[in-house]
N, C-alpha and C positions, 0 to 999 in steps of 0.2 A: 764511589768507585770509578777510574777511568775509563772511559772507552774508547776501543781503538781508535774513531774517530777524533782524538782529541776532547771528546768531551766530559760529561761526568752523569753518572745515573747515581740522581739521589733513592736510596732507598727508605722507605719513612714505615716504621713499625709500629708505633704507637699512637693514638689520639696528643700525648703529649707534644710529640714531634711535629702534629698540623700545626699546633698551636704555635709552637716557637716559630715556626714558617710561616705560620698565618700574621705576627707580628712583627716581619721584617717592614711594613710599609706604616703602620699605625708609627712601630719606635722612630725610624724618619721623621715623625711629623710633630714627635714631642718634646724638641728642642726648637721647634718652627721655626722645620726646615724649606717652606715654605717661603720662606725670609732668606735664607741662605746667600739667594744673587743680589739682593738689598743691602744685604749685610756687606758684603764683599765690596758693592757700591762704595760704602763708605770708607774703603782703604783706597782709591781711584782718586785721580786730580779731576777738577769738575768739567776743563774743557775734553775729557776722554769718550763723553757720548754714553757712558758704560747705560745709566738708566735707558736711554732710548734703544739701545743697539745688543747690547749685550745682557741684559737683564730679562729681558722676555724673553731668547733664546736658552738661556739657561734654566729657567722654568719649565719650559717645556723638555727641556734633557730630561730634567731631576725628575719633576714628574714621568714621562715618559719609563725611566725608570722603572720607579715604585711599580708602576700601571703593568709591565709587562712582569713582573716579579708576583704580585697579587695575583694578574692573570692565570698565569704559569701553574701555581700553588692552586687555587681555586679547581682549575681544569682537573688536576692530576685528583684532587680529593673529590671530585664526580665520577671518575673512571674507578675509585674503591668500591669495593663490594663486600671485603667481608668485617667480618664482626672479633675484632675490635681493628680497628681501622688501617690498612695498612696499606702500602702501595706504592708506586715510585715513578718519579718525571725524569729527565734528562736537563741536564747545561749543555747545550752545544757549543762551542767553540767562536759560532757566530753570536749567539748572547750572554757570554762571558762579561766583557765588560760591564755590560748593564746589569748585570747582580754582582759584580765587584762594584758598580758605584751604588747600587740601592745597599749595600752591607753598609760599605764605606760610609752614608747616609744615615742609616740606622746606626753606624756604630756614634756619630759624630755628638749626633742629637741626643744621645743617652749621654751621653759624656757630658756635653754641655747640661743637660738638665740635672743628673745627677751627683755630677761634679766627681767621677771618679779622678785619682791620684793616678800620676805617671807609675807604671810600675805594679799598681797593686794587683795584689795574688789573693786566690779564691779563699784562703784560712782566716785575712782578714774579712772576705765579703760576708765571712760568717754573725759578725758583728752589725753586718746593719739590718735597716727595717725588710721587713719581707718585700715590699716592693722594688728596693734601693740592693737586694741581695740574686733575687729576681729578673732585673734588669742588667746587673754586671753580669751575671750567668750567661744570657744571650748575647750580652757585647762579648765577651769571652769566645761564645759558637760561631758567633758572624766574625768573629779576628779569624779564629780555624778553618771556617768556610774558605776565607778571601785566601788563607793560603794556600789551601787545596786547588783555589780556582787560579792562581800563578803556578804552583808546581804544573799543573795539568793538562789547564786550560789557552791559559792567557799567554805573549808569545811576549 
C-alpha cells in the first residue's frame, strides 16, 4: 500500500508471506549472482580495467543490496507478535532502489537457473516440477513488487 511519503507499507499476513520475503536474497544467489560483475567482465575489452575498478564495486552494490533487503524482512519478523504471523515494514522512498535491484537480482538468477521462456504464464508453470513451479511464482511476485516499487516509489 502507498504512503503518503512516497513510500510503501508492506503488509505480510501469513507465515507464507516471510517466506517468499525471506527468499528474496537466497533466489539472488542461485544463479551465482555472486558472479554477476565477473560475468559482465567478460563482455568488456581487456584494456577497460573493469576486473580491478569496476568488479569489486559492484559486489559490494549487489551485496549491499541483498544485505539491506534480508535486514529489513528479518527486523520487521522480530517486531511480530501474534500467532500466526503477521506484521508489516515500510519501503521508503530512499530504499527503493535497493529492493528494485535485489528483486531485479532475484528475479535474474531464477531465470538464469531455471530457464524460464520470455512470456510464459502461470497455467503453463503448472506443468513443471514443484520447485521449477515454485520459483516462477515468486519471479512472477518480485515482477509485481518492482512495479508497485515504480508506480509508487521510484521517481
Amino acid at each position: 500500500m502507498p504512503t503518503l511519503e512516497g513510500g510503501l507499507r508492506i503488509e505480510v499476513e501469513t507465515a507464507t508471506d516471510w517466506l517468499v520475503l525471506e527468499q528474496i536474497a537466497p533466489d539472488a544467489l542461485k544463479g551465482g549472482a555472486e558472479n554477476l560483475p565477473n560475468r559482465l567482465s567478460a563482455l568488456m575489452d581487456e584494456g577497460s580495467e573493469w576486473d580491478e575498478i569496476v568488479v569489486p564495486e559492484l559486489e559490494d552494490f549487489f551485496t549491499g543490496q541483498l544485505r539491506m533487503v534480508r535486514d529489513t524482512v528479518h527486523a520487521a519478523q522480530q517486531e511480530s507478535t501474534t500467532d500466526p504471523p503477521e506484521g508489516q515494514f515500510f519501503i521508503m522512498r530512499a530504499e527503493g532502489a535497493q529492493w528494485y535491484g535485489a528483486l531485479n537480482q532475484a528475479r535474474i538468477a531464477l531465470e538464469t537457473h531455471y530457464h524460464f521462456g520470455p512470456g510464459q504464464e502461470l497455467n503453463e508453470a503448472e506443468s513443471f516440477p514443484a520447485p521449477k513451479r515454485s520459483a516462477f511464482i515468486r519471479s512472477q511476485f518480485y515482477c509485481a513488487l518492482q512495479s508497485v516499487l515504480l508506480e509508487h516509489v521510484l521517481d
